[in-house]
C-alpha positions in Angstrom: 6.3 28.6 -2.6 4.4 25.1 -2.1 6.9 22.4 -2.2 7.0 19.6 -5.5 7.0 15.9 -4.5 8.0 13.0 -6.8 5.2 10.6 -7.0 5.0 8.2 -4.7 3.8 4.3 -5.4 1.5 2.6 -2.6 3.7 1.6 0.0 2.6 -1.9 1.9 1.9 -1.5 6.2 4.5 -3.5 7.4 2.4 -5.3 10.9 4.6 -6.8 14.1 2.4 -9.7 15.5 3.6 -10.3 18.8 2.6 -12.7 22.4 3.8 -15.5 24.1 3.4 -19.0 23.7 -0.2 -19.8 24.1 -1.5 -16.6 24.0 -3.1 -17.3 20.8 -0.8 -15.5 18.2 -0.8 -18.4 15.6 -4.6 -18.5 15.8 -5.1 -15.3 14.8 -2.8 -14.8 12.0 -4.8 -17.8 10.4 -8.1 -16.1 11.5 -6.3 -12.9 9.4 -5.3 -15.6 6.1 -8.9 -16.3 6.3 -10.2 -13.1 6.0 -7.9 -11.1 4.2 -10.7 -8.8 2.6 -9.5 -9.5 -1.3 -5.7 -8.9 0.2 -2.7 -10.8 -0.8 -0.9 -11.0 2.7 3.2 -11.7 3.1 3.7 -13.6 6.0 7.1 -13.9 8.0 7.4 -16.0 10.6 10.2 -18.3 11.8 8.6 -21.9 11.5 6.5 -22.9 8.9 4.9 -25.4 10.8 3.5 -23.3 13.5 1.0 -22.0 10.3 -1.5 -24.5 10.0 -4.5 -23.5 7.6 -6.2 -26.1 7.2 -8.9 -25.3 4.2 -5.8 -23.6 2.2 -3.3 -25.8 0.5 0.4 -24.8 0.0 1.1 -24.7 -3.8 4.4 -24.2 -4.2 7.8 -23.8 -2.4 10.7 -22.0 -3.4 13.8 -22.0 -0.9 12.7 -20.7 2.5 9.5 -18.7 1.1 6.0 -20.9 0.2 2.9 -20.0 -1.4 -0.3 -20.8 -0.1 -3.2 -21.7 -1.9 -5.0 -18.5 -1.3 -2.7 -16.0 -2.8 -0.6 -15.2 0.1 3.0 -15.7 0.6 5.0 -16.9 3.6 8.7 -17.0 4.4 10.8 -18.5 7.1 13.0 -15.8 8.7 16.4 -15.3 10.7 16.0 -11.6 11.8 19.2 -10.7 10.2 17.8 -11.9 7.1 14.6 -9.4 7.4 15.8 -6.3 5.2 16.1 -9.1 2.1 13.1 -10.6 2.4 11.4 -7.8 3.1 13.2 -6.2 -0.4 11.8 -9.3 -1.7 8.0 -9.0 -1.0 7.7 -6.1 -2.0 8.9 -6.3 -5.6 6.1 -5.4 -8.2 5.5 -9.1 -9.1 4.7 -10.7 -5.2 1.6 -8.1 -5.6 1.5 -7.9 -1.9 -0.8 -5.3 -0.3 -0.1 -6.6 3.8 3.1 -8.0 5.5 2.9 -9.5 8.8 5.7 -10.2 11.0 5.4 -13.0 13.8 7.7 -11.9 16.0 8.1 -14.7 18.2 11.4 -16.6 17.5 12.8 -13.9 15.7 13.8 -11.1 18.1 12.6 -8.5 20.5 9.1 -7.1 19.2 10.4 -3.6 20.3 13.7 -4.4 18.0 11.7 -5.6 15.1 10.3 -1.8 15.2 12.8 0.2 15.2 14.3 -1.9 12.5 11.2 -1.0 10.2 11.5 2.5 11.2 15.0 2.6 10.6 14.4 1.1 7.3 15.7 2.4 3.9 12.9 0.3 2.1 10.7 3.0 0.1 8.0 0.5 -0.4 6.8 -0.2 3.1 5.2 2.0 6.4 5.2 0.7 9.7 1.7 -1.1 10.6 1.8 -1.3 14.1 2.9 -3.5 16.7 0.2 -5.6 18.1 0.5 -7.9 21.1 -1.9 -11.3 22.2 -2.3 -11.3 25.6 -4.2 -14.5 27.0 -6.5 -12.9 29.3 -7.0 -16.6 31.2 -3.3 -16.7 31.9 -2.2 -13.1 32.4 -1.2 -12.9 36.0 1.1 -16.5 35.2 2.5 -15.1 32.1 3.8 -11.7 34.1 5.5 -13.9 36.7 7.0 -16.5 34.0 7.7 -13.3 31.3 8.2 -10.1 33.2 9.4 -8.6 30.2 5.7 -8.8 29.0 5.2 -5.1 30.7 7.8 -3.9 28.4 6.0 -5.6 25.1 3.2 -3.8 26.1 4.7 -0.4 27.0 5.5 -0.3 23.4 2.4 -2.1 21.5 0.3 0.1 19.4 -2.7 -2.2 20.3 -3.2 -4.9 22.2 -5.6 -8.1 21.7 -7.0 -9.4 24.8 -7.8 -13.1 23.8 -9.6 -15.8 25.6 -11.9 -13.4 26.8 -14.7 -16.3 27.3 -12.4 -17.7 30.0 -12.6 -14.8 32.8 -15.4 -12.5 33.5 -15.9 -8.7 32.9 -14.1 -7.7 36.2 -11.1 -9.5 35.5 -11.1 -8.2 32.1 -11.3 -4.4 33.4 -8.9 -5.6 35.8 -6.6 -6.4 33.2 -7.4 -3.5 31.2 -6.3 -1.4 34.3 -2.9 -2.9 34.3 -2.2 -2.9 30.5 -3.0 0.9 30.7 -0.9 1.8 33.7 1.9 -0.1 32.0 1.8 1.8 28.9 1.1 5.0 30.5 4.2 4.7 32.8 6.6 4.1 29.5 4.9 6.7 27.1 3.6 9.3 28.8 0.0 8.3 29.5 -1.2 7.0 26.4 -1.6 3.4 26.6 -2.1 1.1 23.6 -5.7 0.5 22.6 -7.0 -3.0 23.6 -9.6 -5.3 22.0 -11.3 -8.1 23.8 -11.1 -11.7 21.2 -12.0 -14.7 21.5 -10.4 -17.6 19.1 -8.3 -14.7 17.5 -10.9 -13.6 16.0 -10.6 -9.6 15.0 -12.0 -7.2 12.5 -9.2 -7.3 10.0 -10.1 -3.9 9.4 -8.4 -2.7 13.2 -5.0 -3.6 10.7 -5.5 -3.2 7.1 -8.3 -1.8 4.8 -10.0 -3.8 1.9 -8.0 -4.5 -0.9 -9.4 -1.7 -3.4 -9.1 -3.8 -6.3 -10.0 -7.3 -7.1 -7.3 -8.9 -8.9 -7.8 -9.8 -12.6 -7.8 -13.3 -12.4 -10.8 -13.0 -9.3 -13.2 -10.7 -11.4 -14.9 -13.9 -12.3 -13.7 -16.6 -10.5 -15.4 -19.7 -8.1 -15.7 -19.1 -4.9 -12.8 -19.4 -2.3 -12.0 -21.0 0.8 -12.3 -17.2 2.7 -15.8 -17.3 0.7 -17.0 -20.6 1.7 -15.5 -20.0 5.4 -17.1 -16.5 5.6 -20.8 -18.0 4.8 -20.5 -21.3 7.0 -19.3 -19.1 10.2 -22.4 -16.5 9.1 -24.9 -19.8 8.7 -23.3 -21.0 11.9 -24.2 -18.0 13.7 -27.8 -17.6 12.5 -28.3 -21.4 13.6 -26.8 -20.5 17.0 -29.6 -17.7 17.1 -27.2 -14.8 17.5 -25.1 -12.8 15.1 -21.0 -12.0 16.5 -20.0 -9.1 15.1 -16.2 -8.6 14.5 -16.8 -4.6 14.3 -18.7 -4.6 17.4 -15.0 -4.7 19.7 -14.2 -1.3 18.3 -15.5 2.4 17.0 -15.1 4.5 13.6 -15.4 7.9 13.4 -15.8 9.5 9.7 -15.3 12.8 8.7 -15.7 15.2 5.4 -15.1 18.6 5.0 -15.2 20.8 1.8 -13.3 23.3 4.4 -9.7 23.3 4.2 -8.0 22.2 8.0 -5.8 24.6 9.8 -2.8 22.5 10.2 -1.9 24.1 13.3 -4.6 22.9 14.7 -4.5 19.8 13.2 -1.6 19.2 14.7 -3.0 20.0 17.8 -5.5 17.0 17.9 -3.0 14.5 16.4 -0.6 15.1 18.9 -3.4 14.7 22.1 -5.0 11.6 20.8 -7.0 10.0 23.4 -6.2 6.9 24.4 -8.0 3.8 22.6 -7.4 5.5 18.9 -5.7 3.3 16.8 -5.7 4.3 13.3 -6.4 7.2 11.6 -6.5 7.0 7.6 -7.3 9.2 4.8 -6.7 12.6 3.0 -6.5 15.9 3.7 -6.7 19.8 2.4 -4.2 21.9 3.7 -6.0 24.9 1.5 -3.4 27.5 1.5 -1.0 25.7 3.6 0.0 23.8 0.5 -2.4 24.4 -2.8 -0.8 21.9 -4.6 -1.1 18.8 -2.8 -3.5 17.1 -0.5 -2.1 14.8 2.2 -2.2 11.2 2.7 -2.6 10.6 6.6 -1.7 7.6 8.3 -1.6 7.1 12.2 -1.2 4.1 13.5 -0.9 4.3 17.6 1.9 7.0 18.1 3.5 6.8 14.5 2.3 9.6 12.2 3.3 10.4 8.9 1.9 12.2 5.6 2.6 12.0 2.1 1.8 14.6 0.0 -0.2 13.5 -3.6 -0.6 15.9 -6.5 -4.3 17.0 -6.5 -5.9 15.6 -10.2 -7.3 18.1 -12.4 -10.6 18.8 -11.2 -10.5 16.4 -8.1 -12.9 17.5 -5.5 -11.2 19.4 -2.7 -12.0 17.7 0.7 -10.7 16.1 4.0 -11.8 12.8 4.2 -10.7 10.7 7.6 -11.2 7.6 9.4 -10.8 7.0 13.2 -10.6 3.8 14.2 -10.5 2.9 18.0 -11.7 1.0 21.3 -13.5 3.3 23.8 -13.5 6.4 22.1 -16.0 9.5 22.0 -16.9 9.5 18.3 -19.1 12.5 18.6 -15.9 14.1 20.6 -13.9 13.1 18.1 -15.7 14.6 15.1 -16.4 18.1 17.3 -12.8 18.1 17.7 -11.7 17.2 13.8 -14.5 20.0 13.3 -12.7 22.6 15.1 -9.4 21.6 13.1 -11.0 23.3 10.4 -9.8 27.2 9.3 -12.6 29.8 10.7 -12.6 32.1 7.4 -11.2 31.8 3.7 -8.1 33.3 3.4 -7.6 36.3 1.3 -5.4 35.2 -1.8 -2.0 37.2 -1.3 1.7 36.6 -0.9 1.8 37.8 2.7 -0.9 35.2 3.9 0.1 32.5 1.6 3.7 33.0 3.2 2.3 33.3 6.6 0.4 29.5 5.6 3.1 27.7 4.4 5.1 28.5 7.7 2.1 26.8 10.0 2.9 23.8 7.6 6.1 22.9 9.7 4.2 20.9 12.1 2.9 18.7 9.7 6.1 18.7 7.2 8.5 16.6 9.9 6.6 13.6 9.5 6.6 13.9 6.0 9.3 11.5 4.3 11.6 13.8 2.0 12.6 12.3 -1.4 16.3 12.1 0.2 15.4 10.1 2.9 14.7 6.6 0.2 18.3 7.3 -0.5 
């Protein structure tokens, strides 16, 4: 018998931002206000004054929590006091589809995640931990900050920023050490890293596109993140040469109308190659589970589904995205390919039994309606 699942509202990716001082944290949680791709973001950090956007104006300020100009929230944080305001962004009326978490100042970035893990909050899913590394400074932050090889041990991806201050063989050189670290604390698969400069990354490595436009923006003038979007894009045509964002990383996309063996599934999800960092998207379990498609969301080694009613006539498909540095995509998709069951299965109670147990796999990392309790 399939199982029944309560529905479930939208929960909101909870992101650790993490790096020492000077690595160029700060920078690019602004660059991430700018460019919020229609989202309303929730910002907690531990010092209001270390967020300093200047072509947004702060509108409002209520005890220890402002609101900036642009729709997004921020609130100044002791890390005991995380659980409450994290209760409190994500009540129905902050509309917030993003949280991000400055760790600095707060407490050990490693801490801060197994306190979202270990969260009872319904309404949120773990993000990702993502550590700044100045790439100019990396050797001098190790010796000042040998805890640093711990931080990035445990980071689901990591920005290497400044890249326009050291070569390409200092960059590999660095890339060689950031993967032997995380290899030697997680069994060989090392955090994805992206090369910045300024901060600047595809916000799209951390959350996707809000998929509505809020009411009051379906006709609206045009915003700061609208005006800043087309002077950096006339600013680059001037200089002759268009920066791409996307450029740093791969996607992979795949759609079948065949259902996935979840077995096998299982199979590729838990052998990830290094360099994949999110994986997003639906998919049909055929007669593993006829009444519900899954909701996947991977984010560096976390991995959970959440089964959703299929609609009344809803097309049946998988539908994925991979998102990494230095992956394979036409690997990837030959191996999402093979996930796929070989023949239809004959419709009987043996089968259907025999289905439901090669569900397991994929069933532990689903969160059961007790576990909100």
């Amino acid at each position: 018998m399939n199982p029944s699942y309560p529905p479930r509202k939208q929960q909101i990716p909870v992101i650790v931002l993490a790096g020492f001082l000077g690595s160029g944290k700060t920078t690019l949680l602004n660059h991430l206000l700018r460019n919020r791709a229609g989202n309303r973001i929730g910002v907690i950090v531990n010092d209001f004054g270390s967020i300093e956007i200047d072509a947004m104006t702060v509108s409002g300020q209520v005890g220890s929590t402002v609101s900036l100009g642009n729709g997004c929230l921020c609130c100044a944080v002791d890390v005991s006091e995380l659980d409450t305001f994290l209760e409190t962004l994500t009540r129905p009326a902050a509309r917030l589809d993003v949280i991000v978490i400055e760790a600095s100042g707060l407490a050990e970035p490693q801490e801060l995640v197994r306190m979202l893990l270990a969260s009872d909050n319904p309404d949120i899913v773990y993000g990702g931990l993502v550590e700044v590394v100045d790439a100019a400074e990396f050797d001098a932050t190790r010796m000042r900050h040998p805890e640093i090889d711990r931080h990035l041990a445990v980071a689901d991806l990591v920005v290497l920023n400044k890249t326009d201050r050291v070569g390409s063989e200092e960059q590999a050189r660095i890339r060689d050490v950031i993967a032997a670290t995380g290899g030697a604390a997680a069994g060989g698969n090392a955090a994805a890293v992206i090369c910045a400069t300024y901060g600047r990354i595809d916000p799209e490595l951390l959350f996707d596109p809000a998929l509505r436009p809020d009411g009051e923006e379906r006709e609206r003038q045009l915003t700061f993140e609208d005006l800043l979007l087309a002077e950096r894009a006339e600013e680059e045509a001037d200089a002759g040469h268009g920066h791409h964002l996307h450029a740093a990383y791969e996607s992979v996309s795949f759609t079948s109308d065949v259902p996935v063996n979840p077995r096998r599934l299982m199979e590729f999800l838990d052998s990830r190659p290094q360099g994949l960092y999110r994986i997003k998207g639906f998919v049909d379990f055929g007669a593993g589970d006829r009444g519900n498609r899954y909701v996947l969301h991977a984010v560096g080694r976390f991995l959970r589904f959440d089964p959703r009613p299929w609609a009344r006539d809803e097309p049946r498909l998988t539908q994925l995205v991979l998102i990494g540095s230095g992956i394979d995509p036409e690997q990837l998709h030959k191996e999402l390919a093979d996930c796929r069951e070989s023949t239809a299965p004959a419709p009987d109670t043996t089968q259907d039994a025999a289905h439901e147990r090669s569900m397991w796999g994929v069933l532990r990392y689903v969160q059961q309606p007790d576990d909100d309790a």
